[in-house]
Structure formats: structure tokens, C-alpha cells
DSSP file (Angstrom, degrees, kcal/mol; ACC not computed):
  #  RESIDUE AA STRUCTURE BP1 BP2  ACC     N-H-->O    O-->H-N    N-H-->O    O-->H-N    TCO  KAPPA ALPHA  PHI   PSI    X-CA   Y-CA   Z-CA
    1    1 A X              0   0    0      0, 0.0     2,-0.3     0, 0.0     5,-0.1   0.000 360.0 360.0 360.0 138.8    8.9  -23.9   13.4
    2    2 A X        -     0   0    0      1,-0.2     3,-0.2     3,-0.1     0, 0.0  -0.611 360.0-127.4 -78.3 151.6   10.6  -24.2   10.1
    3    3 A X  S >  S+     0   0    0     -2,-0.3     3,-1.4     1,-0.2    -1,-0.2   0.887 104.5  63.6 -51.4 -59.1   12.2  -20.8    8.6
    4    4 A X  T 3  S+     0   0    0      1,-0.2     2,-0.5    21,-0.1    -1,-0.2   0.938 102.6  48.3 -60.4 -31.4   10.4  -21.3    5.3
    5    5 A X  T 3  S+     0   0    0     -3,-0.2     2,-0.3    87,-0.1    -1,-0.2  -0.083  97.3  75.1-112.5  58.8    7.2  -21.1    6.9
    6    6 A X  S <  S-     0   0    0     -3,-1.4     2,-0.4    -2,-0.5    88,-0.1  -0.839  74.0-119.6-131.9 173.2    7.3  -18.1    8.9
    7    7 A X        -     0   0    0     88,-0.4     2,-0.6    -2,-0.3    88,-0.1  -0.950  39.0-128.0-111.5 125.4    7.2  -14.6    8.4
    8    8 A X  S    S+     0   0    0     -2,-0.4     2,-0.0     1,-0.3    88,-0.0  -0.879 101.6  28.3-120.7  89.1   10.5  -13.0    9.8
    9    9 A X  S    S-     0   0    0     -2,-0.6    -1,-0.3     3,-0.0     3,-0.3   0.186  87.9-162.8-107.9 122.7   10.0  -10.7   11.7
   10   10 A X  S    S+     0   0    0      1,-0.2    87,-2.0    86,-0.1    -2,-0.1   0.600  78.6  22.3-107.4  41.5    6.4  -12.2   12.9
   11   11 A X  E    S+a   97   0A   0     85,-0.2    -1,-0.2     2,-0.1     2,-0.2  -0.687  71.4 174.9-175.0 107.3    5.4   -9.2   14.2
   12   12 A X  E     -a   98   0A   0     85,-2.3    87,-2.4    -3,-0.3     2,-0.4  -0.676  19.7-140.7-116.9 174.7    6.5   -5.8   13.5
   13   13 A X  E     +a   99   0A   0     -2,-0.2    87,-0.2    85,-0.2     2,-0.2  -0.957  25.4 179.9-125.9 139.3    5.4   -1.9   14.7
   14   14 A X  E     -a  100   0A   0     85,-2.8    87,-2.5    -2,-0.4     2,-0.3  -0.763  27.9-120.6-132.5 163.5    5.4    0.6   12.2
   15   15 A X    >   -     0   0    0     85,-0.2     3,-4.0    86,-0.2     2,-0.7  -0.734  55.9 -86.0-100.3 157.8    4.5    4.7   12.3
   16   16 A X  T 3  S+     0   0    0     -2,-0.3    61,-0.3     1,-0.2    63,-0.1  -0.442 116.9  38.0 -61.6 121.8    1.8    5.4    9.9
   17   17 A X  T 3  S+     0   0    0     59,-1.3    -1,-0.2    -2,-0.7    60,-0.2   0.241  83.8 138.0 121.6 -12.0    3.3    6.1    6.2
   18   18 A X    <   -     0   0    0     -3,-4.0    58,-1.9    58,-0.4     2,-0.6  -0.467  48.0-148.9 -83.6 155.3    5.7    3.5    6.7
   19   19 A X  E     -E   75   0B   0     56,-0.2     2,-0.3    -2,-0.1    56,-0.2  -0.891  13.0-167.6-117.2 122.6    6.3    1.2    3.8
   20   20 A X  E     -E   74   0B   0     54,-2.8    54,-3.1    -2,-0.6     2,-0.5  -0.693  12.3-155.0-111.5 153.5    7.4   -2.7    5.0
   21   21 A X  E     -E   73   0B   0     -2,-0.3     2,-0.8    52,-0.3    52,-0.3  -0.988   2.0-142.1-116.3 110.2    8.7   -4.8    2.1
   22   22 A X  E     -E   72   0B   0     50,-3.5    50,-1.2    -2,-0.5     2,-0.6  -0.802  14.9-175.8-107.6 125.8    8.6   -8.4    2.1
   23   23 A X  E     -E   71   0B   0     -2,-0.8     2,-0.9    48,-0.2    48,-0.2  -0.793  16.0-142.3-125.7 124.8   10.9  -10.1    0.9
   24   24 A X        +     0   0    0     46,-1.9    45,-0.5    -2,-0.6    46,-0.3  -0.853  19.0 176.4-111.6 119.1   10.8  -14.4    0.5
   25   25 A X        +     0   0    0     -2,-0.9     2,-0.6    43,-0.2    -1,-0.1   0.103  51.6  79.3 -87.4   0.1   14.0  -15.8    1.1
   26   26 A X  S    S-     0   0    0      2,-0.3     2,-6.6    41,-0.1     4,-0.0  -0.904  85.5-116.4-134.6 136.5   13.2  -19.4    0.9
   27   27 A X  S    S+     0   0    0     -2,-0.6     2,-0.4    41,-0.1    -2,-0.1  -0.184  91.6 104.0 -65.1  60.8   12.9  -21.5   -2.8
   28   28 A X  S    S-     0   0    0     -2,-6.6    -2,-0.3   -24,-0.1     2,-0.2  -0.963  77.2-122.0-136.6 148.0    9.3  -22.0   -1.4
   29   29 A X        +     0   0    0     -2,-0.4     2,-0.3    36,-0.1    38,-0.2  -0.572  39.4 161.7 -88.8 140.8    6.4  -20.1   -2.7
   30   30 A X        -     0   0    0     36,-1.9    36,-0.4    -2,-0.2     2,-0.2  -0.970  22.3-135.9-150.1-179.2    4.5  -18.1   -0.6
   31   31 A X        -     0   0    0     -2,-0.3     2,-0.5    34,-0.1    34,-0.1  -0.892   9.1-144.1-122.9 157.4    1.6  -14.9   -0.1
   32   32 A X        +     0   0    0     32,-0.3    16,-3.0    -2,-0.2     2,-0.6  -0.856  32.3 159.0-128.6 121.6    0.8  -11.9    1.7
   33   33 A X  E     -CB  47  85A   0     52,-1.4    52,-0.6    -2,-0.5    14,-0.2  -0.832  35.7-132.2-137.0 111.4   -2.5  -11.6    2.2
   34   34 A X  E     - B   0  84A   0     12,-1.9    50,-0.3    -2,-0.6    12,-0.1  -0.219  32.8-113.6 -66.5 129.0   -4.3   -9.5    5.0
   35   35 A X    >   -     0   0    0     48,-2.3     3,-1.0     3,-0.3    48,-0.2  -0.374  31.3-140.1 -43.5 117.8   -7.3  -11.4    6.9
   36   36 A X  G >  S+     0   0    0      1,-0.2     3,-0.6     2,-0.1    -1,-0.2   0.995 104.4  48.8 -35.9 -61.7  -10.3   -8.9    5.3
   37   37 A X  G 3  S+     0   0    0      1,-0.2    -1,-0.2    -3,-0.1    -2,-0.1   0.066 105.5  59.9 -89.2  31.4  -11.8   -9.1    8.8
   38   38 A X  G <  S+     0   0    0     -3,-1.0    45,-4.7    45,-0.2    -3,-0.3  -0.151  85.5  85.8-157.1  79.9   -8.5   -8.3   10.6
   39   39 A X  S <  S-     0   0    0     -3,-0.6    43,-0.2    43,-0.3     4,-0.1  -0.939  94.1 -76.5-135.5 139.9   -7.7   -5.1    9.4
   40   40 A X    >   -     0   0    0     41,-0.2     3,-1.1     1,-0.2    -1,-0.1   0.050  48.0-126.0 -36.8 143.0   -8.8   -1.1   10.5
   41   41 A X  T 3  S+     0   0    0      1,-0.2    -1,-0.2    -4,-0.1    -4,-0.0   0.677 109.8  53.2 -70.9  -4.8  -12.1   -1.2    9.0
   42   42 A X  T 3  S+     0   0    0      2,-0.1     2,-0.2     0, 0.0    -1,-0.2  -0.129  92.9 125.1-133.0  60.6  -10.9    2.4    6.9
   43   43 A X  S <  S-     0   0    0     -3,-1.1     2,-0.3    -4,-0.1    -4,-0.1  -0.627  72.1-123.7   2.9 113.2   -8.1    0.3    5.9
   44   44 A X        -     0   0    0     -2,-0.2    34,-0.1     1,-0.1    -2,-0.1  -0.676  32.4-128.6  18.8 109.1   -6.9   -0.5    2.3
   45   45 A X        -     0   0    0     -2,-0.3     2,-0.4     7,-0.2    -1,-0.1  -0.330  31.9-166.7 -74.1 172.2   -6.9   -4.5    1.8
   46   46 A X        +     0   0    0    -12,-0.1   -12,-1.9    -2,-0.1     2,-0.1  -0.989  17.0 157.2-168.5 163.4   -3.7   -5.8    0.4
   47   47 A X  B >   -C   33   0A   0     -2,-0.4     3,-3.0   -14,-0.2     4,-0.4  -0.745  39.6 -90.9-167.4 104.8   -2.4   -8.7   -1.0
   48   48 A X  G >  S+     0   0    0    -16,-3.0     3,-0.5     1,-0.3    16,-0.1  -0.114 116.7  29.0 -35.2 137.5    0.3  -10.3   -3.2
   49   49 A X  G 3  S-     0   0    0      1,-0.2    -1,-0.3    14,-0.2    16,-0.1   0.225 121.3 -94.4 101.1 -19.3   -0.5  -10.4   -6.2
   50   50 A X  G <   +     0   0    0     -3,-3.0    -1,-0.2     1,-0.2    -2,-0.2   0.351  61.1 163.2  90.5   6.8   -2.9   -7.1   -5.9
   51   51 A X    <   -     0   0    0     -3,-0.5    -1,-0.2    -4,-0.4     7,-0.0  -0.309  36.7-140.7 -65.3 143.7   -6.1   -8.9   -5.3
   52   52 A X  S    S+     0   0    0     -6,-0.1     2,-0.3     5,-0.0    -7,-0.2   0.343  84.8  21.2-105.4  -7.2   -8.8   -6.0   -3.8
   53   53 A X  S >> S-     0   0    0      1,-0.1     4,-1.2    -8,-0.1     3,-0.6  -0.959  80.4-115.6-149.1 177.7  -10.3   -8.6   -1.3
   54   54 A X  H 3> S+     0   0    0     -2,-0.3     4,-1.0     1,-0.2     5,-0.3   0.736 112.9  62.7 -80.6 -18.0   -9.2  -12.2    0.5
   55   55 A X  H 34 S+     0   0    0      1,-0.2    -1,-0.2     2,-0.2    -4,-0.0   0.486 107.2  39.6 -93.2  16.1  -11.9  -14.0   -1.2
   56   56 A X  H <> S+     0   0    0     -3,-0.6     4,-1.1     2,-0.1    -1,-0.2   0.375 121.1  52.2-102.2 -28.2  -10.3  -13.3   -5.0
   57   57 A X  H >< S+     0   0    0     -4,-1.2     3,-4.0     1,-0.2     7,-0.2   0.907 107.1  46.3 -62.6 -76.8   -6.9  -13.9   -3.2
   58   58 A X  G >< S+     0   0    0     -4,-1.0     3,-0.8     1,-0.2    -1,-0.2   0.672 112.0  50.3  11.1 -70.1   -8.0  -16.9   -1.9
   59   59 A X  G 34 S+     0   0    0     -5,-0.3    -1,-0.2     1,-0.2    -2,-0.1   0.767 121.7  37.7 -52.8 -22.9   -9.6  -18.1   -5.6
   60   60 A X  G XX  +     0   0    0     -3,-4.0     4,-1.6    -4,-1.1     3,-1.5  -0.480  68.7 150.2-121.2  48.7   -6.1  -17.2   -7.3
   61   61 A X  H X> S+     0   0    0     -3,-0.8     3,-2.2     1,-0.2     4,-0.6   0.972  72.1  56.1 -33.2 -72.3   -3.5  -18.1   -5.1
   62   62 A X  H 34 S+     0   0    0      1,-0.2    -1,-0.2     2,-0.2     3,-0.1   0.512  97.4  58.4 -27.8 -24.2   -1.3  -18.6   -7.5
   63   63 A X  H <4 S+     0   0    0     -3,-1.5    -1,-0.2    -6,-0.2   -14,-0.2   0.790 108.4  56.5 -65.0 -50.0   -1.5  -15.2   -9.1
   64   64 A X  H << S+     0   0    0     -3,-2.2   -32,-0.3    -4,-1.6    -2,-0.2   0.293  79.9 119.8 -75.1  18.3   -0.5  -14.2   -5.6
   65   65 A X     <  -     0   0    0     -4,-0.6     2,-0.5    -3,-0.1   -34,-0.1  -0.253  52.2-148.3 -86.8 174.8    3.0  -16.2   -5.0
   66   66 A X        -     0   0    0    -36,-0.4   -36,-1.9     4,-0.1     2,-0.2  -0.954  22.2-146.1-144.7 132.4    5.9  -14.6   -4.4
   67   67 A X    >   -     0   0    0     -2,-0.5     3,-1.6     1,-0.3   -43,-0.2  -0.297  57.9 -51.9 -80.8 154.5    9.0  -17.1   -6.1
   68   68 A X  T 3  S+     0   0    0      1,-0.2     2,-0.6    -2,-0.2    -1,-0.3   0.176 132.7   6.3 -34.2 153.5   12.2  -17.2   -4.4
   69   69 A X  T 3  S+     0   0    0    -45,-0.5    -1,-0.2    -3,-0.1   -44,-0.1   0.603  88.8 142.5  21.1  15.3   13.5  -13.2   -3.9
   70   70 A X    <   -     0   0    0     -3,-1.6   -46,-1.9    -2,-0.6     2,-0.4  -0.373  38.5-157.1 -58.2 129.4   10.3  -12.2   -5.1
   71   71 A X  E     -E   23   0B   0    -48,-0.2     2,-0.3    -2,-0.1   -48,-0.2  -0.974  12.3-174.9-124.4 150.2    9.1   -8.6   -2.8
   72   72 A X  E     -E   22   0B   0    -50,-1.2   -50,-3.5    -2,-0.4     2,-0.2  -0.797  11.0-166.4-112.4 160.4    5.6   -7.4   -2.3
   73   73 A X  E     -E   21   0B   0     -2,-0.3   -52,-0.3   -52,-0.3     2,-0.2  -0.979  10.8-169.0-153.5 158.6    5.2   -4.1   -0.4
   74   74 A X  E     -E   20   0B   0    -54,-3.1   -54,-2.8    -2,-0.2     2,-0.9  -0.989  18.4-141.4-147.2 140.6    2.0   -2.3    1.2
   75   75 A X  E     -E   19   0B   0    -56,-0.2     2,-1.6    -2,-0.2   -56,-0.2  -0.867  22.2-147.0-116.7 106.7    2.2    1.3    2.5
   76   76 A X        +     0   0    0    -58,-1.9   -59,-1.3    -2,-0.9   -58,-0.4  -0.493  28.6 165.4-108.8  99.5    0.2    1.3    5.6
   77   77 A X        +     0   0    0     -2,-1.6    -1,-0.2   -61,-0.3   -34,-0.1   0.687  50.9  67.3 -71.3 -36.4   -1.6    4.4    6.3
   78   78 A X  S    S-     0   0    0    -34,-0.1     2,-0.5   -38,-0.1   -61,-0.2  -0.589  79.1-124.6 -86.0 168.6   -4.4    3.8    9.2
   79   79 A X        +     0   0    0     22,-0.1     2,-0.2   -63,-0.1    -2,-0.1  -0.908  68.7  79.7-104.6 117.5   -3.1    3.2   12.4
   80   80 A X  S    S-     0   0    0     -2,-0.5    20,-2.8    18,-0.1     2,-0.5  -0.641  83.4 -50.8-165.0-135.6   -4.3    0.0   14.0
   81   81 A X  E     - D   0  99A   0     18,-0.3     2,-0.4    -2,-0.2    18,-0.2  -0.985  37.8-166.5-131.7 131.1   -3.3   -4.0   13.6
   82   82 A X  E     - D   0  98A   0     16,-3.3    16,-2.1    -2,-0.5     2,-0.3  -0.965   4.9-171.6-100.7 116.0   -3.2   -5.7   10.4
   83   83 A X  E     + D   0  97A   0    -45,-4.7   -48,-2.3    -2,-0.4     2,-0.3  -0.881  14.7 171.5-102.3 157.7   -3.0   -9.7   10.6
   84   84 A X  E     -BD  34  96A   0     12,-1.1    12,-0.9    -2,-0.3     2,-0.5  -0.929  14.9-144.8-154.0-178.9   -2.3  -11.4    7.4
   85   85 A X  E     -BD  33  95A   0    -52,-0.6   -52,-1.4    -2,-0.3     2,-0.6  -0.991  21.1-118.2-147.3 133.3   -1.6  -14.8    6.3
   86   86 A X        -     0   0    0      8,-1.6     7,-0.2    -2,-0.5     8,-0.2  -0.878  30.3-157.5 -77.8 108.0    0.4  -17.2    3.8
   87   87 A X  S >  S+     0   0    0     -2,-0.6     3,-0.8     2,-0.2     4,-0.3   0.892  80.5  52.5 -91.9 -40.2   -2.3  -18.5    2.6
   88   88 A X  T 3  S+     0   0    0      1,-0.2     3,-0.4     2,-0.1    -1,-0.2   0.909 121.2  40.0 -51.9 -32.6   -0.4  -22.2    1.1
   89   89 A X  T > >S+     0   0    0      1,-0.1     3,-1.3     5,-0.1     5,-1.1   0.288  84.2 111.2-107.3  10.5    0.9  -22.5    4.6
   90   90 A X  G X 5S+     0   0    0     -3,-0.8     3,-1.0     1,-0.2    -1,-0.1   0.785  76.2  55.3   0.9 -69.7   -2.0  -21.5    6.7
   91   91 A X  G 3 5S+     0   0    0     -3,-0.4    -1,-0.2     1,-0.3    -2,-0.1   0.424 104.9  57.1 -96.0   8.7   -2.7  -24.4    8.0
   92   92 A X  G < 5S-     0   0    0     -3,-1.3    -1,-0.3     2,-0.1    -2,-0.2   0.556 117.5-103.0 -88.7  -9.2    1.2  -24.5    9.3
   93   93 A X  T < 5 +     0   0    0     -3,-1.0     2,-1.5    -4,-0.3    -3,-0.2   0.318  62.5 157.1 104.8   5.9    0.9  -20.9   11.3
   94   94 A X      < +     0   0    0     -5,-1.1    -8,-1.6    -8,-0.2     2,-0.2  -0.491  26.9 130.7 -85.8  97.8    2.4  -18.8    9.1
   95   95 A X  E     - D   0  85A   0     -2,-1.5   -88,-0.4   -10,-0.2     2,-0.3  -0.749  30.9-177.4-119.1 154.5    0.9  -15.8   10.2
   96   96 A X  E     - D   0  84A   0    -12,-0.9   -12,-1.1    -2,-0.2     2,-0.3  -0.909  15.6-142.4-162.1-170.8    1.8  -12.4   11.2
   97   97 A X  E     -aD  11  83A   0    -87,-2.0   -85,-2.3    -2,-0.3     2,-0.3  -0.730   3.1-162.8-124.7 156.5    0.8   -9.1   12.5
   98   98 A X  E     -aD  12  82A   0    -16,-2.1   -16,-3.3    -2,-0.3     2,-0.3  -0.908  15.6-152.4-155.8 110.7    1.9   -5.5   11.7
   99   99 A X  E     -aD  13  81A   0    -87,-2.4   -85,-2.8    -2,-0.3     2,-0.5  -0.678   9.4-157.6 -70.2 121.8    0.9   -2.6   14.4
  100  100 A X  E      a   14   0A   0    -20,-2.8   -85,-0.2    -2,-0.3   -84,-0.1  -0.931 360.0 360.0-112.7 122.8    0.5    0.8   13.1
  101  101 A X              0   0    0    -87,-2.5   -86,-0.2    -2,-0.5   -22,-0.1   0.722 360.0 360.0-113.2 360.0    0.7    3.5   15.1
């Protein structure tokens, strides 16, 4: 898989409170944007770009891109599994998951 279009680490475990930072390393634009429907349902969505659900991220990518060293960060309080997605690069696998416990 190429390096720009992965999430590195693509799959981390966190304690509840912790706050992960994402950070895009690669002159290619990309998002992070949590699957609605796989996240704790009492859950806080998130999203580059701040959008409150995936179907306004989705409408706006662009709003949501993260530019070369560009960081989002999301402070994730329930505990359960978050997947989320790069939404330009989807349909390339750039996926990944964040476990809360």
C-alpha cells in the first residue's frame, strides 16, 4: 500500500480522555472523518474540518482537507471503537480504527 494513503498507525488503543492528533505527512490532501454508523452510539462525531455529521463531510470535502502538515485532533471520551475514513482515498483503503478503552 502506498504511505500517502494510509493512516500511520492504522490502528491505535487509547484510554478514555486521550487526545490523538493527526498529523498528514504527505503533499497529498486528505480527511478524518468517523463512519457515523461506526462509532459508540453516545459518541461525539468528528471530522476534519468540524463537520457535526459524515453526510455534511461528505458534501464539503474540501472544507475538510488537511494540506501537507496540516493536524486535526479529537478527544475521545466513550470507550468503544471508532472507524473513520479518508474520504478522497476511500476507495484506496485508507481507513482506520481507534479503540477506546
Amino acid at each position: 500500500m502506498n504511505e500517502d494513503f494510509a493512516f500511520d498507525p492504522e490502528t491505535l488503543t487509547v484510554n478514555s480522555g486521550t487526545t490523538v492528533r493527526w498529523v498528514n505527512d504527505s503533499s497529498v490532501k486528505h480527511t478524518v472523518t468517523a463512519y457515523e454508523d461506526e462509532i459508540p452510539t453516545e459518541a461525539e462525531y468528528f471530522a476534519s474540518g468540524g463537520f457535526e455529521s459524515e453526510r455534511a463531510a461528505r458534501n464539503n470535502v474540501s472544507g475538510g482537507l488537511l494540506a501537507a502538515e496540516d493536524t486535526y485532533e479529537y478527544t475521545f471520551k466513550a470507550a468503544g471503537m471508532y472507524q473513520y475514513v479518508c474520504i478522497p482515498h476511500e476507495s484506496s483503503g485508507m481507513t482506520g480504527t481507534v479503540t477506546v478503552e
